[in-house]
TORZAGU-562261 format. One record per residue (C-alpha): z, x, y; residue in three letters. Coordinates in steps of 0.25 Angstrom, whole numbers, plus 2048, in hexadecimal, padded with zeros to 3 digits. Each point is the difference from the previous one (the first is absolute). Layout:
N
   z   x   y   r
   Z   X   Y ALA
...
This chain:
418
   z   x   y   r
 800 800 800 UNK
 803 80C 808 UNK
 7F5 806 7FE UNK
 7F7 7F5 803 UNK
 808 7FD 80F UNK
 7FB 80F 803 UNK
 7F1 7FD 7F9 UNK
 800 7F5 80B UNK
 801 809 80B UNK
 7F9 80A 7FA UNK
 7F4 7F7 7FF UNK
 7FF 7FD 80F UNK
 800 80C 805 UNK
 7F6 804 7F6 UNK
 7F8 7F5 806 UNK
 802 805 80E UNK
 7FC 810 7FC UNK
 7F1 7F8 7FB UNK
 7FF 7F9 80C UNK
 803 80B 807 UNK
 7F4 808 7F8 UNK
 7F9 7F5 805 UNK
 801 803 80F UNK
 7FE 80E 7FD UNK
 7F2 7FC 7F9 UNK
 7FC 7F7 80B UNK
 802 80A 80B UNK
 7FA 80B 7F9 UNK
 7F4 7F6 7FD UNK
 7FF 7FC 810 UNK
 801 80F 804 UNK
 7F5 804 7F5 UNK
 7F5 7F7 807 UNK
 807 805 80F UNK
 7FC 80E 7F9 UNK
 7F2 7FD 7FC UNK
 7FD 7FA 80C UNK
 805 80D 808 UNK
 7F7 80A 7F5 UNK
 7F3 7F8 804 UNK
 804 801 80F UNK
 803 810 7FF UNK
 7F3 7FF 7F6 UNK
 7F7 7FC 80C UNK
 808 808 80A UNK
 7FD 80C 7F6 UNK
 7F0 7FE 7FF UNK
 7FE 7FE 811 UNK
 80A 80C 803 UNK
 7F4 809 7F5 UNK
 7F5 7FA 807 UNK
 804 806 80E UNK
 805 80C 7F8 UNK
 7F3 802 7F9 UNK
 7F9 7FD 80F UNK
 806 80B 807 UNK
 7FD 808 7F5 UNK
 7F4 7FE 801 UNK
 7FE 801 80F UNK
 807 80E 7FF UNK
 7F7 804 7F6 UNK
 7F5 7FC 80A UNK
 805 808 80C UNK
 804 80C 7F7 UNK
 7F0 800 7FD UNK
 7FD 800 80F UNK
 80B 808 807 UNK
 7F8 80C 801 UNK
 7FA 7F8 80E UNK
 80F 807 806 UNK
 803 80C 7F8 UNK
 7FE 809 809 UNK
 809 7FC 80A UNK
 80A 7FB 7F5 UNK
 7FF 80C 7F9 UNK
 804 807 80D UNK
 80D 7F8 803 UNK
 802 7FF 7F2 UNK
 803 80F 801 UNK
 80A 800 80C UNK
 807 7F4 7F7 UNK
 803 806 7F3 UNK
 80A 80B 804 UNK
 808 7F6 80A UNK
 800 7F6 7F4 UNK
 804 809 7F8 UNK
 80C 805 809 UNK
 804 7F3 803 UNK
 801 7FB 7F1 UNK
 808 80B 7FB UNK
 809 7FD 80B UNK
 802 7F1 7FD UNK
 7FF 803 7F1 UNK
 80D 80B 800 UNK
 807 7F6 809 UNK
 7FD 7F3 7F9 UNK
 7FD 802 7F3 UNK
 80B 80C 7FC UNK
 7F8 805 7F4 UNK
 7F4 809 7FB UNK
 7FC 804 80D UNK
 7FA 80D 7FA UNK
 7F6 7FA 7F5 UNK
 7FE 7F4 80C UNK
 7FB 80B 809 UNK
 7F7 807 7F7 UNK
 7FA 7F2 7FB UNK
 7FF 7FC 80E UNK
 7F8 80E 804 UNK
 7F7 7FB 7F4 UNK
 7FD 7F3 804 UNK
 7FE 804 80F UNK
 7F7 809 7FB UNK
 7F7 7F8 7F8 UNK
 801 7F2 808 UNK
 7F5 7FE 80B UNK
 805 7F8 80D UNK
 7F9 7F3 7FB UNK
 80E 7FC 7F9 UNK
 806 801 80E UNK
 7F5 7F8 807 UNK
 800 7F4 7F6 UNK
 80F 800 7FD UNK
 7FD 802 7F2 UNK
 80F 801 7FC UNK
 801 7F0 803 UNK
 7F6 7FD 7F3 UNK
 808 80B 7F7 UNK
 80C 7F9 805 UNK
 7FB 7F2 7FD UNK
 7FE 806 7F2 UNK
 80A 806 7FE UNK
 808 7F4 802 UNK
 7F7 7F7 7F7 UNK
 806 808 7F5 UNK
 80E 7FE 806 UNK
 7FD 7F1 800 UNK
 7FB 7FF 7F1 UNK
 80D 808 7FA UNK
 808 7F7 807 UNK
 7F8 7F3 7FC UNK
 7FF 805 7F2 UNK
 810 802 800 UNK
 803 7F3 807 UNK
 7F6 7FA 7F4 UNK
 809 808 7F4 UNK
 80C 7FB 805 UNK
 7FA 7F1 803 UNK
 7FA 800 7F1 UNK
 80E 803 7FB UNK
 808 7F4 806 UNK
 7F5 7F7 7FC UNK
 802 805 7F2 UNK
 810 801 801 UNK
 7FF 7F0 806 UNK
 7F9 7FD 7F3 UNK
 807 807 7F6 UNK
 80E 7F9 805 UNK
 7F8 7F2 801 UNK
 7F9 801 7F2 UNK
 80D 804 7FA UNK
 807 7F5 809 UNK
 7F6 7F4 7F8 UNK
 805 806 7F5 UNK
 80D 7FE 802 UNK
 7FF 7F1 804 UNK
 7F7 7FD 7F6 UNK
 80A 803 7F6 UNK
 80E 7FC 806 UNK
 7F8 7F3 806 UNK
 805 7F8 7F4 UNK
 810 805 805 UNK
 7FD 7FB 810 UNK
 809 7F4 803 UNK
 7F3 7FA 808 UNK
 7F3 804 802 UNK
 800 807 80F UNK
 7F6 7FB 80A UNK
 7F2 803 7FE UNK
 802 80F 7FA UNK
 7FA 7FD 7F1 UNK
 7F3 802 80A UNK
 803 80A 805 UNK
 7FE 809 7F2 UNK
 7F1 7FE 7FF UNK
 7F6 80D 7FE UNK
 802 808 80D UNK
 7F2 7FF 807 UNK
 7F8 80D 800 UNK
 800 80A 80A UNK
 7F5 805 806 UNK
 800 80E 803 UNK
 7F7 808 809 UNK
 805 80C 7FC UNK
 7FF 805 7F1 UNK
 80E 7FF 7F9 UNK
 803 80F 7FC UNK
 802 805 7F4 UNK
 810 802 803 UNK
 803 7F2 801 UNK
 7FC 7FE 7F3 UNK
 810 805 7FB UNK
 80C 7F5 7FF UNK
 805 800 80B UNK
 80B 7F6 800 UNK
 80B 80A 7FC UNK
 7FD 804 80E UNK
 804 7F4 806 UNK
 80C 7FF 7F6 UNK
 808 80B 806 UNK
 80B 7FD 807 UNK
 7FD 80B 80A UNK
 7F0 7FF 801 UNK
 7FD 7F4 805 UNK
 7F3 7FC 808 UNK
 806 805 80C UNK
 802 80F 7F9 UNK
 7EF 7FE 7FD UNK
 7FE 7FF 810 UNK
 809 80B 805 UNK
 7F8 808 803 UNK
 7F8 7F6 808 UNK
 80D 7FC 806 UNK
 803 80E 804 UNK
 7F3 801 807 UNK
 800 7F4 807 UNK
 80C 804 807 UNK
 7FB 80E 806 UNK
 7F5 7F7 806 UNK
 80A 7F6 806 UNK
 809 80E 805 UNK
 7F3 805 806 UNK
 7FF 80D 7F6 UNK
 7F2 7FA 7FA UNK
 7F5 807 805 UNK
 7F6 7F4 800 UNK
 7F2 806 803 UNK
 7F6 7FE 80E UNK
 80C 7FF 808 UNK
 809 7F5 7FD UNK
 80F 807 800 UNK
 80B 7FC 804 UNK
 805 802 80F UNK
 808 80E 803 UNK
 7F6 807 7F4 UNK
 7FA 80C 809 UNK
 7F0 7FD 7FE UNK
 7F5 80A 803 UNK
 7F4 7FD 808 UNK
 7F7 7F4 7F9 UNK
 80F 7FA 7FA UNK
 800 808 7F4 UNK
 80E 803 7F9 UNK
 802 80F 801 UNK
 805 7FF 7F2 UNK
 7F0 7FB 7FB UNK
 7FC 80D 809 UNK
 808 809 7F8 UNK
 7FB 7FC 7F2 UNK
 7F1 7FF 808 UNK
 802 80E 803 UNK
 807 804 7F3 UNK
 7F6 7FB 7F8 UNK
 7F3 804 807 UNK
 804 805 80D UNK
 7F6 7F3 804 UNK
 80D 7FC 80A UNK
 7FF 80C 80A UNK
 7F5 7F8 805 UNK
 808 7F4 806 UNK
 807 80A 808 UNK
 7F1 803 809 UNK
 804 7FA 80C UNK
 80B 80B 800 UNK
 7F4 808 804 UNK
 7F6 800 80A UNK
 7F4 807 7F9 UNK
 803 7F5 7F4 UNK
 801 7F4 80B UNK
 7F3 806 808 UNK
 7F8 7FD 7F0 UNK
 805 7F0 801 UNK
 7F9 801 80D UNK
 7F2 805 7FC UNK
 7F6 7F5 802 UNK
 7F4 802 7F6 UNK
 7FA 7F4 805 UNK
 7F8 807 80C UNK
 7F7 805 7F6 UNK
 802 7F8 7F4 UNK
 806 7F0 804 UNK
 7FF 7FB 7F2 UNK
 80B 80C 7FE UNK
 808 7F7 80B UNK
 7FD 7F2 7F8 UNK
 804 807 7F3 UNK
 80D 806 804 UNK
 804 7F2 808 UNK
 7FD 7FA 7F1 UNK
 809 80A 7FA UNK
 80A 7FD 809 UNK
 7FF 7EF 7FD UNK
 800 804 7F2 UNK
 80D 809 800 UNK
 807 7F5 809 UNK
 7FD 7F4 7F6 UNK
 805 808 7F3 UNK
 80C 803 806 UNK
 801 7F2 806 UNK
 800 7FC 7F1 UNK
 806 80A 7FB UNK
 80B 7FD 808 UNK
 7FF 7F1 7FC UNK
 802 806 7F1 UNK
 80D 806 804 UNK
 805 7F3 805 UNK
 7FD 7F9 7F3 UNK
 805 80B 7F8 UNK
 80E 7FE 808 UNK
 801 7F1 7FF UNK
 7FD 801 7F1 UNK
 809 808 7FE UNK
 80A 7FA 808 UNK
 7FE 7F4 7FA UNK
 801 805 7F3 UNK
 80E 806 803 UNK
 806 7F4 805 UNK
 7FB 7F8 7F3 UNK
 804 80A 7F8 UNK
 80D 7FE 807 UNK
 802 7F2 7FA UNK
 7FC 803 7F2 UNK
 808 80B 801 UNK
 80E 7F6 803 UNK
 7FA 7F5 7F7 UNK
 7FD 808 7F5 UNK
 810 806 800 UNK
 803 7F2 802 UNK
 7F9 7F9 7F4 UNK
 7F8 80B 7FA UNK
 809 801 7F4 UNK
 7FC 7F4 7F8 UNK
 7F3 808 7FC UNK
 808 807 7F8 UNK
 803 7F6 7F7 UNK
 7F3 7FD 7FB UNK
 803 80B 7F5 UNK
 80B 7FB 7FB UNK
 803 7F8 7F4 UNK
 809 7F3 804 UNK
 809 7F9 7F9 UNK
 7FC 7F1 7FD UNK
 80C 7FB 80A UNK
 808 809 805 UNK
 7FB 80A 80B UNK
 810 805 802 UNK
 80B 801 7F5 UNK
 80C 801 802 UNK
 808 808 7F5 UNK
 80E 803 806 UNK
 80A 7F9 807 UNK
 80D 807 804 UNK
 80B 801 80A UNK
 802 80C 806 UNK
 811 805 802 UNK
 807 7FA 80C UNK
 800 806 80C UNK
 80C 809 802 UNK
 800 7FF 810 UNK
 800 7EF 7FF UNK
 804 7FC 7F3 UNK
 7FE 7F2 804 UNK
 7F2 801 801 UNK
 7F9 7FB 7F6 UNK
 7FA 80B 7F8 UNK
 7EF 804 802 UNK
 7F8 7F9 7F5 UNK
 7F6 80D 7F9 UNK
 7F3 7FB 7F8 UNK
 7F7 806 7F8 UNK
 7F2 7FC 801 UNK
 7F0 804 7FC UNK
 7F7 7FC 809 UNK
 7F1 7FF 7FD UNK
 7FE 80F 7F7 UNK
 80B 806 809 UNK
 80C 807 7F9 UNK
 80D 7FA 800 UNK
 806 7FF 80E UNK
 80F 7FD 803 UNK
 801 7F9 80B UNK
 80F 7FC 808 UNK
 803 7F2 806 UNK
 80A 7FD 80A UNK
 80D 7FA 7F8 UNK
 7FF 7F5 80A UNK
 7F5 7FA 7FB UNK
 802 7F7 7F2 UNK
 7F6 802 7F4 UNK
 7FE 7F1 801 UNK
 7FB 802 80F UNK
 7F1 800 803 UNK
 801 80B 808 UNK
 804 807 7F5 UNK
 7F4 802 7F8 UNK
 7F8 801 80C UNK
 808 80B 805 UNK
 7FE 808 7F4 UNK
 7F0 7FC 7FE UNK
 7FF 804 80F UNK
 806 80F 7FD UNK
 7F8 801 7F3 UNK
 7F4 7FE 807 UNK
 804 80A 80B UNK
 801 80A 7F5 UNK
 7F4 7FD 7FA UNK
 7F8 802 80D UNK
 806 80B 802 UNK
């Protein structure tokens, strides 16, 4: 009779940990069509953000083939440029960037060497920045993606193992509860438009089963991210810091100039205005002899400015995609520690009527400091497929009161969740 006081209580909150599966499920469903609208939105942004990429790759092609209308001149400023660039690189590099200056100074002298002032008169650091930062952006999208495809799959595994669980304790349920038997139909399909990888293909609900790796642990990192952005540490690219950052000319960080320089020495270049040799190359107007020189470098210019317009525009999705993805995962994250348990159940074998058993009943000794006090009540009981747990409760409280067994189901099930 015990025993099936605490069943009782046992059976609702078994109910509520289902129900609670089922918010899980609907909002991971709602926030997987929000995320399939947001990859086709950042699909389209991508393909117009190539094309004025691949335009102004083309256009610089076009007055690379025709620069030699302006060489000589540039040729001869050209030369009064290198060795002020030179200097005045070194000097922001050995103050800015605190490492390898010596390699950094020998590569520089290399690429000085073989570089021709045409990459100073079309600003052709703003195309290798541009990408550059393509590459940046489909790491990150490809992370976001991982991490997006393990939720999905995490939600499913708890929610299939949740049917499983009503399906068989359903016959034990004092009432059918509104509406859910629906609610355990075959999950609809997901469309991806990116390709499931191979590593996804392990069991992953252990995962989602440790007590100290829950979803929030898979987004960590992201977590982590998004708040050196909000601090102002994030070096967003084409300008967009946060205030008090120091900038260089053109609003580039000088954090993205140091790995510029580092890498191929391609960031000395934004420091030309430094120099007035460097500045006089800008100023060099081919178009006297040659207009469609003029026309082709105005293009270029359009060109640059509408892929950075977008690829801006593909930042800003990237942040309120992931934004969004942290809050929601925020959510699961509380309702999973709330009702994710019950999942767990679907491996087990079930008695036919009894989900808690009580197998001892004692009274504990008086209380020497109050020996009027009625004495505590210990109780020894299995829950589910846990080990024997004994449990105290509060002498004030009779066996006969209905408190009593809910107090014990209540500590049982603490234990078990746990």
């Amino acid at each position: 009779e015990m025993s099936a006081a605490g069943s009782k209580y046992i059976d609702t909150e078994v109910e509520n940990a289902i129900n609670g599966v089922k918010q899980m499920k609907t909002l991971m469903d709602k926030t997987s069509k929000d995320h399939q609208a947001i990859l086709q939105t950042l699909e389209e942004t991508k393909r117009r953000k190539e094309e004025a990429v691949r335009l102004a790759r083309e256009k610089e092609q076009e007055l690379a083939a025709t620069q030699e209308v302006c060489n000589e001149t540039m040729l001869a400023l050209w030369e009064e440029c290198k060795p002020c660039l030179k200097h005045t690189c070194m000097r922001f590099y050995s103050r800015t960037c605190h490492s390898g200056s010596g390699l950094v100074g020998r590569q520089l002298e290399e690429f000085l060497n073989h570089s021709s002032p045409f990459s100073i008169w079309v600003n052709g650091e703003r195309l290798d920045s541009l990408l550059e930062r393509d590459q940046r952006q489909e790491r990150q999208l490809g992370d976001l993606e991982e991490r997006f495809e393990l939720l999905e799959d995490g939600i499913d595994d708890i929610f299939q193992d949740s049917t499983q669980v009503y399906g068989r304790m359903y016959p034990f349920f004092q009432a059918p509860f509104g509406g859910f038997r629906e609610v355990f139909r075959p999950p609809v399909q997901r469309v991806r438009l990116f390709p499931r990888r191979e590593r996804f293909s392990r069991e992953l609900h252990p995962f989602f089963q440790h007590p100290h790796r829950g979803f929030q642990h898979l987004f960590q990192p992201l977590f982590e991210m998004t708040q050196r952005m909000l601090e102002g540490s994030w070096e967003h690219p084409l300008g967009g810091f946060a205030p008090g950052r120091v900038l260089l000319v053109g609003g580039v960080d000088e954090r993205m100039v140091c790995r510029e320089i580092r890498r191929n020495s391609a960031g000395c270049l934004r420091l030309r205005d430094e120099c007035e040799k460097c500045r006089d190359i800008l100023s060099v107007d081919c178009g006297e002899r040659d207009p469609a020189q003029s026309q082709l470098r105005e293009q270029l210019e359009d060109a640059l400015r509408l892929a950075e317009r977008f690829t801006r525009r593909y930042d800003d999705l990237l942040g309120a995609f992931q934004a969004e993805m942290l809050n929601t995962t925020s959510l699961l994250d509380q309702l999973n520690q709330q009702f994710g348990w019950v999942s767990r159940l679907s491996n087990l074998t079930l008695g036919t009527d009894r989900f808690l058993q009580v197998t001892t009943i004692l009274s504990k000794a008086p209380n020497l400091e109050d020996p009027s006090a009625p004495p505590d009540t210990q109780v020894t009981v299995q829950l589910f497929d846990s080990e024997p747990l004994s449990l105290t409760v509060p002498g004030d409280i009779s066996w006969n009161d209905p408190r009593f067994m809910e107090i014990v189901a209540e500590q049982a099930l603490q234990h078990y969740k746990q």
